[in-house]
SERO-4910 file (N, C-alpha, C, O; in steps of 0.05 Angstrom, whole numbers):
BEGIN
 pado doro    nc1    nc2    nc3   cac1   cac2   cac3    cc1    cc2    cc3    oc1    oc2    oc3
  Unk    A      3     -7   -745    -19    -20   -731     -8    -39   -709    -21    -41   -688
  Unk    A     14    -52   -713     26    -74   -694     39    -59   -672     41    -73   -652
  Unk    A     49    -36   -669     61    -19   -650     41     -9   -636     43     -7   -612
  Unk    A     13      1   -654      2      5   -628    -25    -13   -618    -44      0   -609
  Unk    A    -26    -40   -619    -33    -62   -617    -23    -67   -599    -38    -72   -580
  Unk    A      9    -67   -594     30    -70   -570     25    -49   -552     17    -55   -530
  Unk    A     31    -23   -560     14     -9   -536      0     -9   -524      7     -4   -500
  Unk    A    -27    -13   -529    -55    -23   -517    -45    -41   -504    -46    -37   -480
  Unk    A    -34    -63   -511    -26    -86   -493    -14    -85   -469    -16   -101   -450
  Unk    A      6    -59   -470     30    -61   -452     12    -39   -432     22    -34   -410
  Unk    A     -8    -28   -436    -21     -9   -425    -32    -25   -411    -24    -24   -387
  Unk    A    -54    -48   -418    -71    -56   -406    -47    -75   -371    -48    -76   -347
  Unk    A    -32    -84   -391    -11   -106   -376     -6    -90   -357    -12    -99   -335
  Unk    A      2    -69   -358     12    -40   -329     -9    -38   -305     -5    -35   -281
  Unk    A    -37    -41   -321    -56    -33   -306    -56    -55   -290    -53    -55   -265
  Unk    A    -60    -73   -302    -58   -111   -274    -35   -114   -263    -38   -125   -241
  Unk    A    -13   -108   -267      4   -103   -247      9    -86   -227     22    -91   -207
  Unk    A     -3    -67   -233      1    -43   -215    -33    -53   -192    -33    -50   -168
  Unk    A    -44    -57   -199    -81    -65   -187    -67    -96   -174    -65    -99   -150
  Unk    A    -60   -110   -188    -54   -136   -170    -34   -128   -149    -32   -144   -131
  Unk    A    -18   -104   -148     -5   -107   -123     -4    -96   -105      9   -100    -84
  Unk    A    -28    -70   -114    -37    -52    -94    -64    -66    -81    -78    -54    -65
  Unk    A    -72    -94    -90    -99   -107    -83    -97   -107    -56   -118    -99    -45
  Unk    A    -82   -114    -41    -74   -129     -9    -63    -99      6    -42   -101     18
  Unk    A    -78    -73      6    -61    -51     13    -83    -55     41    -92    -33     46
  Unk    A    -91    -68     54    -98    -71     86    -83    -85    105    -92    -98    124
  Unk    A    -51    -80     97    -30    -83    105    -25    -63    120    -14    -64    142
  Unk    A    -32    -45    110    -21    -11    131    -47     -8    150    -43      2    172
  Unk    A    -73    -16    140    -97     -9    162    -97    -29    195   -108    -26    216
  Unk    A    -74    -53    181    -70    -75    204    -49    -62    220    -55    -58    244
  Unk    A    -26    -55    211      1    -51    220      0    -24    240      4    -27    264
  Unk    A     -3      0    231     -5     23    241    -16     17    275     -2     24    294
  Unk    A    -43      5    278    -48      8    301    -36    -13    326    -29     -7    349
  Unk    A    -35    -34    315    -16    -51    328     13    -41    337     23    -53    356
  Unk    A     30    -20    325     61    -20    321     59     -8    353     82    -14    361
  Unk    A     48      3    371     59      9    392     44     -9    419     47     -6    443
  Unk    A     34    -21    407     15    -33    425     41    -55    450     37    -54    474
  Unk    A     61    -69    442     78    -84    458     82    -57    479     81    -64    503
  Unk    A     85    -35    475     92     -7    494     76     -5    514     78    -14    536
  Unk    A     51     15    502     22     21    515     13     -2    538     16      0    562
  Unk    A      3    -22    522     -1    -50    541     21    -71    568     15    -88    584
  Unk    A     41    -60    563     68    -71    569     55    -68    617     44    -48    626
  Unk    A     58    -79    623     53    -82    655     69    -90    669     87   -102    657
  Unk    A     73    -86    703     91   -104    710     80   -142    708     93   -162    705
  Unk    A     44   -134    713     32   -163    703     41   -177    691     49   -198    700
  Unk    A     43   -169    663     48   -186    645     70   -191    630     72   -204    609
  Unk    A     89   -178    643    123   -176    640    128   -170    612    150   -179    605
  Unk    A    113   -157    592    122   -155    569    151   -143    566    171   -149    553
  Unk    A    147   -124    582    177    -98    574    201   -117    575    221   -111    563
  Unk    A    200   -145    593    224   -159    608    223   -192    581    240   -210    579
  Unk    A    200   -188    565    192   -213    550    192   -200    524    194   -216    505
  Unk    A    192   -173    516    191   -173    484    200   -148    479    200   -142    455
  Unk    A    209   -128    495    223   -104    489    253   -102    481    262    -82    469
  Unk    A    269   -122    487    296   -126    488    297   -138    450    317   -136    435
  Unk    A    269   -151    443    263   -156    411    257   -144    391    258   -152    367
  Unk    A    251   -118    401    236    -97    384    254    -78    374    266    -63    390
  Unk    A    257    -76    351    283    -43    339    260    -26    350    236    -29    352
  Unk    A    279     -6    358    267     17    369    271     40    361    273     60    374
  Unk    A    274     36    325    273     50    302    249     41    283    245     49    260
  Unk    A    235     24    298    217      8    280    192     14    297    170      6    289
  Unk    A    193     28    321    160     30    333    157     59    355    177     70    364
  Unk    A    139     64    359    146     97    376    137     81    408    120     63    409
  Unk    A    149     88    428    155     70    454    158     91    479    164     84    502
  Unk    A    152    120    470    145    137    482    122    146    490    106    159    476
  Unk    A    118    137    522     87    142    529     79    159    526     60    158    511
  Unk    A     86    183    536     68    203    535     60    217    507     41    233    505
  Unk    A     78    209    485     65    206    452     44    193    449     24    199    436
  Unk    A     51    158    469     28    149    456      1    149    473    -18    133    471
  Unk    A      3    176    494    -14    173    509    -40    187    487    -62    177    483
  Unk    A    -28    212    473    -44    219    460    -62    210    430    -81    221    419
  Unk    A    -51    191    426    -51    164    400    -72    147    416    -92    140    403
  Unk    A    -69    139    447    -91    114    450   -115    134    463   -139    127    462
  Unk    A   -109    155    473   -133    170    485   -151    192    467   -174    200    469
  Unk    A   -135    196    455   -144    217    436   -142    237    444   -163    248    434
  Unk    A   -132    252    455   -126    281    463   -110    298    455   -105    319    465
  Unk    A   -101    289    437    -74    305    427    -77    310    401    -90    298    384
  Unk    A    -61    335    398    -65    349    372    -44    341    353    -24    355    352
  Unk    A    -45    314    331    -27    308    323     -7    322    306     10    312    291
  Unk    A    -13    346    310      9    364    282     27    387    316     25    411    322
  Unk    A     43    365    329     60    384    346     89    358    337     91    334    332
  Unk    A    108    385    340    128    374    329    144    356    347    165    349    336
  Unk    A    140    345    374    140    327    378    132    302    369    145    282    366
  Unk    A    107    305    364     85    268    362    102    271    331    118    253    325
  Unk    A     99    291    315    111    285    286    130    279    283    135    269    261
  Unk    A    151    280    301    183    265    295    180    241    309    196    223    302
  Unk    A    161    235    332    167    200    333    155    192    321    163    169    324
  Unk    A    141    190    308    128    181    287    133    181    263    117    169    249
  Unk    A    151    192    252    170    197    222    186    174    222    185    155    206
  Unk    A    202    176    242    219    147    229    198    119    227    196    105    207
  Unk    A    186    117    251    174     88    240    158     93    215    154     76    198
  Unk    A    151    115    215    124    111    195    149    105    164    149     84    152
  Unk    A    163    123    159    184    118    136    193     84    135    191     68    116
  Unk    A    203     81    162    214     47    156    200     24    144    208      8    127
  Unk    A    168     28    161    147     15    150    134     17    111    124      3     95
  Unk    A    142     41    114    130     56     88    147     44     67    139     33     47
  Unk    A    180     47     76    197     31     57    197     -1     53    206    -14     34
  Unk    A    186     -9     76    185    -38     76    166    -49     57    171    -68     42
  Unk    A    139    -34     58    112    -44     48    119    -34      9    118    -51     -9
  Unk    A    124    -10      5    134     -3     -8    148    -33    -23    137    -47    -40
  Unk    A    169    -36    -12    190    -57    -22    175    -87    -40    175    -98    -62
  Unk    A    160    -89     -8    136   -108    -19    120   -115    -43    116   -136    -57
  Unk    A    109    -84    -44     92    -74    -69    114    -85    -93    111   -106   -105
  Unk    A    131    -72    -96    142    -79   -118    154   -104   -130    161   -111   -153
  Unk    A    155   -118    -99    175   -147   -102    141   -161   -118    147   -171   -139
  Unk    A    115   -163   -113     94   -168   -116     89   -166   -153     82   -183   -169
  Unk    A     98   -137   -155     86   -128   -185    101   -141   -198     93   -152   -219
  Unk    A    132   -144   -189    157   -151   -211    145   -183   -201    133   -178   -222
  Unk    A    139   -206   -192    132   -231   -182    106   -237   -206     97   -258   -214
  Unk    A     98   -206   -212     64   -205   -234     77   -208   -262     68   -223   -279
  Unk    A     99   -194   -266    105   -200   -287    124   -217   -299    130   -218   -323
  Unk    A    136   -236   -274    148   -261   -285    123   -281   -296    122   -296   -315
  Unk    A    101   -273   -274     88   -302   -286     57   -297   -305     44   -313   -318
  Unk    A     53   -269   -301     25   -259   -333     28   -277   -354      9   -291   -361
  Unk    A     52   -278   -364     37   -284   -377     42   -317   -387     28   -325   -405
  Unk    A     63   -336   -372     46   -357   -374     23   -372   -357     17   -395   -360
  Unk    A     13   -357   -343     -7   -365   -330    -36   -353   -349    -56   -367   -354
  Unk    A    -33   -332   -355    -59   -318   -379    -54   -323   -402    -71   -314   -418
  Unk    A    -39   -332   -409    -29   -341   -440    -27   -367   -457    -34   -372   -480
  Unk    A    -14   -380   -438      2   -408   -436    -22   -421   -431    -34   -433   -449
  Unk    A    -34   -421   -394    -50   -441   -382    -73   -430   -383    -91   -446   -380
  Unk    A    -78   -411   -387   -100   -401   -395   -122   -399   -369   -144   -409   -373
  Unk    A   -118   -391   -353   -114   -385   -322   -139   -369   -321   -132   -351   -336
  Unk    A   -161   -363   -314   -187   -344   -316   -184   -326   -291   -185   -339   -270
  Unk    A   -181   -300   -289   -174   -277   -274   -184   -248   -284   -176   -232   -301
  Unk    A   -211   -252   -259   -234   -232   -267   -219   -202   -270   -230   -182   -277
  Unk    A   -196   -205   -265   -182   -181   -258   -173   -166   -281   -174   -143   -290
  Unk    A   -164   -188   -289   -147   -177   -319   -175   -172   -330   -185   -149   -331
  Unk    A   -185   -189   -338   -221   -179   -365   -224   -153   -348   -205   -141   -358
  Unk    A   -231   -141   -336   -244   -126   -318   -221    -95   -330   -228    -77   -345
  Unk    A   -196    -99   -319   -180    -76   -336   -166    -71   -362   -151    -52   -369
  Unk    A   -175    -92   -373   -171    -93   -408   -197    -75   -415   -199    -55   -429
  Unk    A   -219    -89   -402   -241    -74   -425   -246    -47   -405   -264    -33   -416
  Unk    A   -237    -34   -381   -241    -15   -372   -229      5   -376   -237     27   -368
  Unk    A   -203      0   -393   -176     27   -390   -168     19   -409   -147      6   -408
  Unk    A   -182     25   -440   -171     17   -464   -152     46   -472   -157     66   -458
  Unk    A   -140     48   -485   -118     77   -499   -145     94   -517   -161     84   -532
  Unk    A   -142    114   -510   -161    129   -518   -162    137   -553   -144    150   -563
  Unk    A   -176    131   -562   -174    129   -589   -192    168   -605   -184    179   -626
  Unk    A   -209    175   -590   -223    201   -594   -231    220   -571   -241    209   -551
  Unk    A   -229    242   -571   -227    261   -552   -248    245   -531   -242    231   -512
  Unk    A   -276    252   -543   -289    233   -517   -275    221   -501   -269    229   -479
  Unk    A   -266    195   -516   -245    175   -501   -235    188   -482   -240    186   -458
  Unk    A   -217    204   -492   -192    216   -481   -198    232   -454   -181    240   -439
  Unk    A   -235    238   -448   -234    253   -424   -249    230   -407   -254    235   -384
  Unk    A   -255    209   -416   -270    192   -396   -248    178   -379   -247    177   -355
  Unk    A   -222    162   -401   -190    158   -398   -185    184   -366   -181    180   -342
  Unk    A   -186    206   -383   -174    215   -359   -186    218   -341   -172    215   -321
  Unk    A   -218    223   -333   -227    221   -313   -228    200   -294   -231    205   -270
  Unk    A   -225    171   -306   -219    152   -290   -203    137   -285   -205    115   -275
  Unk    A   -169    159   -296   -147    150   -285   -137    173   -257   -121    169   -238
  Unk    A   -154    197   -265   -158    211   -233   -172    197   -219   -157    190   -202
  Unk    A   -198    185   -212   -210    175   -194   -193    153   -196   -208    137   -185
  Unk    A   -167    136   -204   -165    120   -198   -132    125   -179   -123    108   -163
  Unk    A   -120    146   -185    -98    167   -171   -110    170   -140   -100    163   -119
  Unk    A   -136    182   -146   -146    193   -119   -143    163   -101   -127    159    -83
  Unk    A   -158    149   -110   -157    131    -87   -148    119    -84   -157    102    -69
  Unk    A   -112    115   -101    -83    102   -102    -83    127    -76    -87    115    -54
  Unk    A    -81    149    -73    -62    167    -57    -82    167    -30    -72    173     -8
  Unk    A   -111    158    -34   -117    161     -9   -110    132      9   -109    133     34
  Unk    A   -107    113     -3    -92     86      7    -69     92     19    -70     84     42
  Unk    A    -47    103     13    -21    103      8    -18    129     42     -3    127     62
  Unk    A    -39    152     36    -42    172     60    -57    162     79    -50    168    102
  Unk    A    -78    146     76    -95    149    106    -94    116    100   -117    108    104
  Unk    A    -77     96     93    -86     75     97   -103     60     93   -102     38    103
***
């Protein structure tokens, strides 16, 4: 009974870590459109290219106009294997960065769960919310509602993660 008492527990504990650190994922809906914008915008006006291009890794943003002509105009058919290779490395660098994030976040969740929910006793609608939502499935019923709403909850981990 105490083993799987602990289970349920360590189940539920997974689920608030993994939800508390995917909470802030409008990190990629900010970033993506901004990353070429110092390029696109860049004028002799406003001297950017001479004021912030010499700052910029140019492994970290796509800086090729006529890629991003089709990115700010919309005319372009984004599956040509041009636009897809400048766009692979940044998108990877970013992806590994945010990535990095995520995790420095979850492992930051579980230094402090549990004296903050335990100890100080800290009230976090979040945790009640996935304790009593995603309990370990105890009878088949269970076991297909469990799985149905750890796919709807996949789906829209992967549609975050793909379309931002």
């Amino acid at each position: 009974m105490d083993c799987a008492h602990n289970l349920k527990n360590h189940h539920r504990e997974f689920t608030v870590f993994v939800a508390s650190g995917l909470a802030g994922h409008d990190f990629l809906q900010l970033t993506t459109p901004t990353l070429p914008h110092a390029y696109w915008f860049a004028t002799p006006e406003n001297e950017w290219q001479e004021l912030f291009h010499p700052y910029i890794p140019e492994h970290l943003i796509v800086s090729n106009k006529t890629i991003l002509t089709g990115y700010y105009e919309g005319k372009a058919d984004f599956y040509q294997k041009d636009i897809i290779m400048a766009w692979l490395g940044p998108t990877l660098w970013w992806t590994s960065l945010f990535f990095a994030l995520g995790l420095m976040m979850i492992c930051m969740n579980v230094l402090v769960r549990k004296q903050w929910t335990e100890h100080e006793k800290l009230a976090y609608p979040i945790i009640q919310q996935s304790s009593s939502s995603t309990p370990l499935p105890n009878s088949v019923e269970d076991k297909f509602q469990w799985l149905l709403q750890n796919k709807v909850e996949l789906r829209v981990s992967l549609r975050i993660v793909c379309y931002g």
